[in-house]
N, C-alpha and C positions, 0 to 999 in steps of 0.2 A: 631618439633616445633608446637606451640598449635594453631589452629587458630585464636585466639585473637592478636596472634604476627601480623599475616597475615593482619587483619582486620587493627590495629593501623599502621602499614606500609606502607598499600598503601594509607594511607592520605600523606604520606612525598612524599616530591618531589627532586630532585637532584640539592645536595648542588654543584656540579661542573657544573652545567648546571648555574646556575645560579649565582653564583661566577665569572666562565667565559665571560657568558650576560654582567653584570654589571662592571664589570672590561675594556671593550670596552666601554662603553658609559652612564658613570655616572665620575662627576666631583665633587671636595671636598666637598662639599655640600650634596652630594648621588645623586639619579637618580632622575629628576623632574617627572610631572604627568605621563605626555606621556611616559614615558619611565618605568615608573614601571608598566603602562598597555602594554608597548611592555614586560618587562617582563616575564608577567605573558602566553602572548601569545608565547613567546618563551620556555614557562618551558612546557606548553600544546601540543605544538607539536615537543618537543625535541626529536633529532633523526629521526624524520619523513625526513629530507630531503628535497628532489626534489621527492620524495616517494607519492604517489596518498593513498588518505585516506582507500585505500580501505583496506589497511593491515593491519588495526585495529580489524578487527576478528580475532578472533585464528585461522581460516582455512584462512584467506584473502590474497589477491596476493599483493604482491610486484608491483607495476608499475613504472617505468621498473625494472625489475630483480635484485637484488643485488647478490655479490659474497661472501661467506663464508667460511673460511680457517678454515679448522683441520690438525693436525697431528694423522697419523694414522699407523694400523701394518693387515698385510694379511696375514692369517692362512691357510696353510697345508688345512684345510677342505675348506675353500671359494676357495684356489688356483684350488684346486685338482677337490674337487666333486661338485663347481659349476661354476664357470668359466672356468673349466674344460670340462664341459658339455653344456654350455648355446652358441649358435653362436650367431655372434654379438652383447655381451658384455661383456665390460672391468672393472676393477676395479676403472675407474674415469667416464666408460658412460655404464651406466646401467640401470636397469628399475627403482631403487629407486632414483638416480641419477634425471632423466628424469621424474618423476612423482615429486619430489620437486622442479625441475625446474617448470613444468607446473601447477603445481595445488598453488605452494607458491611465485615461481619467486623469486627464490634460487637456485643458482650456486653454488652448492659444490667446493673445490677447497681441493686438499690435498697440504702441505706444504711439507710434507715428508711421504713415507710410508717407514713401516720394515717389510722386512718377517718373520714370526713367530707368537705365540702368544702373546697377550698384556703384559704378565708376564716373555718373555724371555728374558734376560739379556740383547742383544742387542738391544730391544728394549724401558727398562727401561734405559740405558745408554744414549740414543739415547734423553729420555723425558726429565732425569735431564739436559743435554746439553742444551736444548731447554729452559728451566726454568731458568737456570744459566745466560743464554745468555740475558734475557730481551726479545729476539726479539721472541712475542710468537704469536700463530694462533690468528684468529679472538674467536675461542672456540677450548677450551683444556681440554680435559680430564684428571682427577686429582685424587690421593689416599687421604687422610683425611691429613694426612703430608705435603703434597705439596699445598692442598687448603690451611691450615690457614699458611704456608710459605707466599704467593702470596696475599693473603688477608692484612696480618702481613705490607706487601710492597707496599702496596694500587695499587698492579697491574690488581685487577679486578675489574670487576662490581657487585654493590651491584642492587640483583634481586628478592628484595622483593616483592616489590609494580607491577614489571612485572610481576610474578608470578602471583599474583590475576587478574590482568589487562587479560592475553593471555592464560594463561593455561586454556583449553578447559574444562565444567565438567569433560567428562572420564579420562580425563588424573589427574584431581585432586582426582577421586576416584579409580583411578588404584595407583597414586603416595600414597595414603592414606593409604593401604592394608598393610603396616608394622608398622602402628604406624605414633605414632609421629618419631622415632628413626632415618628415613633418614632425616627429616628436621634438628631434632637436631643436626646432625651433618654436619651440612652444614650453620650453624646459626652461626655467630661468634659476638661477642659485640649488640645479637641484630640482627643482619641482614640477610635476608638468600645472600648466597654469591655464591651459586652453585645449580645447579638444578640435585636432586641425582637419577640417574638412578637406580629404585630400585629394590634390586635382591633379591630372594625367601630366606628366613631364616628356611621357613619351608622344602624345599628341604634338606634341611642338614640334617634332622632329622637322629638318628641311627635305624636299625634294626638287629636283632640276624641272618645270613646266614648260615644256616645249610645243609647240605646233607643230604637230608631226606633219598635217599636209605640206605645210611649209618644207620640209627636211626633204619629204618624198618627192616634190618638184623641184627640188634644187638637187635631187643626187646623192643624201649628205643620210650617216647613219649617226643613230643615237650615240652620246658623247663616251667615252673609259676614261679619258684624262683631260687634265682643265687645259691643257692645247687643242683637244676638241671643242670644248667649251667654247673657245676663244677662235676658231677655226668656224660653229656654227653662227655665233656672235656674227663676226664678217661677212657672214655671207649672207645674212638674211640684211646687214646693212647697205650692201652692198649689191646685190642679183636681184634687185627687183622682186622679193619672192611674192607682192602681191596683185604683179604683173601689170600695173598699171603705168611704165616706162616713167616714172621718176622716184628718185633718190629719197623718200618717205619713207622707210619705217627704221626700225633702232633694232638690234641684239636684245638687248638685256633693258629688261624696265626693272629702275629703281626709283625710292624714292627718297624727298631732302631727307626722312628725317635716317635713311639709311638702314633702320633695323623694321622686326616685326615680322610677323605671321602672314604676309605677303609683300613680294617685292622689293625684302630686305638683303641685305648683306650676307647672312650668318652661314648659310651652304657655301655661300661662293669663297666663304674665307679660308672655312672648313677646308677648303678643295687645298691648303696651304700648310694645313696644321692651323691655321689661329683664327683665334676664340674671343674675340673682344665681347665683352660686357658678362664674362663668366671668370670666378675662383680656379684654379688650377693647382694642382701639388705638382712641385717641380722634383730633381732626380733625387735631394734630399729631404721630401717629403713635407715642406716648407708651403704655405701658399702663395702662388704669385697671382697679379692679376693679368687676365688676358690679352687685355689692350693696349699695353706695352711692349708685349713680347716681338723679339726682332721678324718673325715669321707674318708678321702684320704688313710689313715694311716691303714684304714680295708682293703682297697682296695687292697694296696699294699700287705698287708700280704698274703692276698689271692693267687693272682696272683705268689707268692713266691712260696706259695705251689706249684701250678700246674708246676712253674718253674721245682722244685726239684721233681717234679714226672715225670718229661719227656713229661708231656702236653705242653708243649711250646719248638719251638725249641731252644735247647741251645747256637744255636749264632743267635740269633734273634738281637743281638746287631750291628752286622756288614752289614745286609741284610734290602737293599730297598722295595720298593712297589714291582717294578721289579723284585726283586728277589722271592721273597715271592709269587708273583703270578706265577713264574713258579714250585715254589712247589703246589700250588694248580691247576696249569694246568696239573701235572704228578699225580694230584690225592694223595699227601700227607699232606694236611689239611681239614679238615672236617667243621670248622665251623672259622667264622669271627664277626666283627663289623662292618656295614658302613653304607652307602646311600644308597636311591633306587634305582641309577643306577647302582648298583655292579655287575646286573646281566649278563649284557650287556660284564663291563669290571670290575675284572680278570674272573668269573664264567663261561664265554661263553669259554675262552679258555679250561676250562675243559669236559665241554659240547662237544668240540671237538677231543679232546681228547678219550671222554668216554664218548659215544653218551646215553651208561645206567644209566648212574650218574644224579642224579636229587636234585636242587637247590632250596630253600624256602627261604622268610622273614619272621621273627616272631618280634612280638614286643618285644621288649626289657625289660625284667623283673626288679624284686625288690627283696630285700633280704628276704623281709618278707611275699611278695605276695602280697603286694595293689598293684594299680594303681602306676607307676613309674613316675614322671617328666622325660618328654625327652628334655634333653639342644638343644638349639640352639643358636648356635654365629650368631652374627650381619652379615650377607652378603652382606649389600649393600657398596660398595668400590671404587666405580666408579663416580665421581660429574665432571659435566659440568660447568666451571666457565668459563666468557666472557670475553677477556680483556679491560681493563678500556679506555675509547675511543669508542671502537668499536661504530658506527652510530647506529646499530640497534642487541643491547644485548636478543631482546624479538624474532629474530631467530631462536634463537637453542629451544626456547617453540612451536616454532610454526612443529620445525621440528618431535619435542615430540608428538606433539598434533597429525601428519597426519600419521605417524609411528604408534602408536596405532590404529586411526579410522581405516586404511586401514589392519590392523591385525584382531581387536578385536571389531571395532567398528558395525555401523548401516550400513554403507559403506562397509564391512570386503569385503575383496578381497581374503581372506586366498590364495588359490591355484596357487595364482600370487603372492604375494606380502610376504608369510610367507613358507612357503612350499609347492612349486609344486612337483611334484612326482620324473620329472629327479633330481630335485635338490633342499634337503629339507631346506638346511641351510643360501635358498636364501636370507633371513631375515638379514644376517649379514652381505650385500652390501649396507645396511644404516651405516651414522657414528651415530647414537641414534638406542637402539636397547631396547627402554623400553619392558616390557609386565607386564600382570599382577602374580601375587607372588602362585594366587593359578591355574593356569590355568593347568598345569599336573593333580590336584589331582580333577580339575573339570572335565578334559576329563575324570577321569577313571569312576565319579561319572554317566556321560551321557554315557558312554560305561556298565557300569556296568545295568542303569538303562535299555536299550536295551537289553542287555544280558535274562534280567530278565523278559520281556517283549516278548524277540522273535523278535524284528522289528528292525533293523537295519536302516531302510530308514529314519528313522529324524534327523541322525548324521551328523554334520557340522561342517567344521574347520578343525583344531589339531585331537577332536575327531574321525573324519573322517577320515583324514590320519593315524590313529592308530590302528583303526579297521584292516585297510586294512593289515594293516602289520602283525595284529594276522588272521586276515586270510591266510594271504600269509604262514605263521607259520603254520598255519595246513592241505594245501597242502602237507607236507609232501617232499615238492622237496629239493634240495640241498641246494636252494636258501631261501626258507624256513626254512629252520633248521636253518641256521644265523641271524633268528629273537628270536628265544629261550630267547634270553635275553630280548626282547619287551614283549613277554607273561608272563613272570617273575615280570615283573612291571606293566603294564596292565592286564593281565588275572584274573580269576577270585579268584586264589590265590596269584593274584601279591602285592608287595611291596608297591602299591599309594592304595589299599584298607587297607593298615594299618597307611599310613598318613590321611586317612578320618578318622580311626578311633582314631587317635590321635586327631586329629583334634574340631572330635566332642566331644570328653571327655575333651576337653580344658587342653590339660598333656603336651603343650608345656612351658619351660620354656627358657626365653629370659636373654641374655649377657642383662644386664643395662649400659654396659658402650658404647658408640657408638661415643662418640667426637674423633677427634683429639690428637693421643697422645702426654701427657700432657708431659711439658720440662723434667724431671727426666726420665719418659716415652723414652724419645727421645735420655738419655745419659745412661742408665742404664737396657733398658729391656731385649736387647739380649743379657745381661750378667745373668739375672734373669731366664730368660729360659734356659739358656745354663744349670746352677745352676740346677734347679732342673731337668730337662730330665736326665742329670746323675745323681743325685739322685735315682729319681725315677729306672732307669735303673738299677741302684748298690743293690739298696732292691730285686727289679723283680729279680733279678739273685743270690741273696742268702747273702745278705749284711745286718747288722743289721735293723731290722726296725725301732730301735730307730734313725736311721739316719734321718730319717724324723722331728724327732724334734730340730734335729742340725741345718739345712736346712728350718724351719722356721723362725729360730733365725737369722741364717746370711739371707736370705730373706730379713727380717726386717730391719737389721743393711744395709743393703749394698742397698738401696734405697726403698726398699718397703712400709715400713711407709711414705715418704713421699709420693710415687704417690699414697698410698690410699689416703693421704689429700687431692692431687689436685683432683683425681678422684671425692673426695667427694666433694671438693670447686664446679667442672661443676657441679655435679650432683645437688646440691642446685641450680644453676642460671638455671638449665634446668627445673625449677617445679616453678618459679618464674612465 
């Protein structure tokens, strides 16, 4: 959402506050003098309460205290490795807990917690219930579906004009770091409607994971163009590169389900120009979607090949992440697709495996050898909407606001409040757990700059704690060896020095579509993807290629034309 929205917004003031006022003490006539100037005093300090003015700052206290309900889900890692570790704190009285009490005069209050993570079944069952039911928290965390549902129902608060009012600068230039792309999708008729906790799009980036000892006993240099690609593919299918004289390992580990933050498609597509499962503006500025586009159609031929040469495993169609990473944990795939933290997990289990086996990131090439576009899908997924009522909606800003300073701020407390050493993932015993989008690829930038330097002692934060960890790494202890995957990503050939360098060549390229999906969207896509993953899947394995252009046609017929209209209908009132 553009800041001009923001500006024209916070002049409006709440037509239910005032609807309400006047409906108590205006008679058929309308409200006399006195009462349109209580009015106006009642629209000015709406929600205030019994509340002391002092909570009008973005950091200001509550006097006395108000109470705040979420529904929330406790993860295996906060269980495990920090309430596991931390004495005397609980998942409802903890140090974040106890510093939004003190410092905001804000009582957490959980409604319900689920064990697991935010995306395990039980605990999405658990949300719809909640949502179904009406009876919802004071603030709810929301998917883009469920915000314009609740929005649709006029069950929340419109937190436009809050937003400008309480959002702290940092928190408006940490929130700023993606674009417009999180407001816009939280912006419905006009209004922002949720406050989007915004998550890194550039973390997604792909890079090419290769076994470099593999490359160095076979002869073979890091890939420039996807004939390289497809050249070290071969030959790691093909030479034996784990010496054990038979015909056992693959090129390229994929997996059925084809995409994902390892082992997926999305780099290798890239290497083509195409972009399946992201929005694209074509030369008249139009959205098309990516998984059509005829540059898919090289792709797939491609990857056919290597099918039919034994560079891919032949039931790559039946086999998860899981499984696929215990073929690269025995040492029989050599090279993949994914994120920067691939190193960590599946490549550390080989690491372990085969302590001499050694793991690289390389950027992801092009067929022709320029500079490559690397996609990245929208990430932000997560919006905090208030529900309508609530006394005091500009809360959960202010919880945004002290969550940041005490991470990232002038105040930072890092080694308390983000990652202490017993327990690094203290950070997610807040229900707001914002940060900023490039903060990985700026520790490597301050680790790297030290590196080069020689001086370690100006390192602070994240940075800090990451050093330590490639320190701990080249100890050489037992304990150390299980950082391998931190030096992979950090180190001086690690994975975030190739998001800098994406970075600074500005090669990222961005999903356009980020709303709400759109009705058709909501009756027809997972028939859409279901549709082409076999497709795609049917080519990959030896299936005509022309099936691809059967499969753009029923596409179209069977709801795609219309949701590019509505994609494109948002996309016009998003530039409005």
């Amino acid at each position: 959402m553009k800041q001009k929205k923001h500006k024209v917004k916070a002049l409006s003031i709440s037509f239910l506050v005032i609807s309400t006022f006047l409906a108590a003490c205006s008679n058929q006539d309308g409200p006399a003098a006195g009462q349109k100037e209580a009015a106006k005093e009642a629209v000015s300090t709406a929600g205030a309460s019994d509340v002391k003015v002092t909570n009008a700052d973005p950091l200001g206290k509550y006097d006395p205290p108000i109470d705040v309900s979420f529904v929330r889900n406790l993860s295996d890692v906060v269980e495990n490795n920090v309430l596991g570790v931390l004495k005397g704190e609980t998942f409802e009285d903890n140090r974040w807990s106890r510093l939004y009490k003190d410092q905001l005069g804000i009582n957490i209050k959980n409604s319900w917690v689920v064990k697991g993570n935010d995306t395990s079944e039980q605990y999405l069952q658990k949300l719809n219930v909640t949502l179904a039911s009406g009876d919802l928290p004071d603030v709810i965390p929301v998917n883009a579906t469920q915000l314009k549902q609740l929005a649709d129902s006029d069950q929340i608060e419109d937190m436009t004009a809050l937003y400008e009012k309480y959002a702290s600068p940092l928190t408006k230039q940490i929130l700023s770091q993606e674009g417009s792309g999180p407001f816009d999708a939280v912006t419905i008729d006009g209004k922002l409607m949720a406050i989007p906790q915004v998550d890194s799009s550039l973390e997604r980036a792909m890079f090419i994971w290769i076994r470099t000892d593999w490359l160095q006993k076979l002869g073979l240099q890091p890939p420039k163009t996807m004939a390289d690609v497809q050249a070290i593919s071969k030959a790691f299918a093909e030479n034996d590169p784990d010496g054990n004289g038979k015909k056992d390992t693959f090129g390229l580990g994929l997996t059925k389900t084809l995409w994902g933050g390892a082992m997926g498609l999305e780099g290798f597509m890239a290497g083509y120009k195409a972009y399946p499962n992201m929005w694209l503006a074509d030369a008249s500025g139009n959205l098309v979607f990516g998984g059509i586009q005829p540059e898919v159609k090289k792709a797939l031929q491609s990857l056919q090949n290597m099918f039919k040469n034994g560079e891919l495993d032949q039931e790559f169609g039946t086999k998860d992440g899981g499984k696929v990473s215990e073929q690269i944990a025995s040492g029989k795939i050599g090279m993949e697709y994914g994120e920067q933290w691939n190193s960590i997990w599946p490549l550390q289990l080989n690491k372990n495996n085969e302590p001499n086996s050694q793991w690289r990131a390389f950027p992801i090439v092009s067929e022709s050898g320029d500079t490559p576009k690397v996609p990245l899908k929208f990430s932000t997924t997560k919006f905090f909407a208030v529900k309508k009522g609530f006394k005091h909606p500009e809360a959960v800003i202010k919880l945004f606001n002290l969550h940041l300073e005490k991470n990232f701020g002038a105040t930072a407390e890092f080694d308390k409040y983000y990652a202490p050493p017993e327990a690094e993932s203290v950070w997610q015993l807040s229900p707001v757990t914002p940060a900023p989008v490039k903060k990985n690829v700026e520790a490597y930038r301050a680790i790297d700059a030290a590196r080069k330097a020689g001086d370690f002692s100006t390192l602070k934060g994240e940075a800090k704690t990451i050093q330590s960890k490639l320190d701990a790494y080249k100890s050489a202890t037992k304990e150390g060896f299980a950082l391998w995957g931190w030096e992979r990503i950090y180190g001086p050939e690690g994975s975030e020095g190739i998001v800098d360098q994406y970075d600074k060549n500005n090669q990222f390229l961005m999903d356009k579509f980020v709303g709400a999906p759109t009705p058709t969207m909501v009756e027809r896509k997972s028939t859409l993807e279901k549709l082409m993953n076999e497709t795609y899947t049917k080519i990959i394995m030896g299936g005509s290629v022309d099936e691809f252009d059967k499969f753009v046609k029923d596409w179209a017929k069977l709801g795609g034309d219309q949701i590019t209209k509505e994609v494109n209908d948002w996309y016009v009132k998003t530039k409005k």
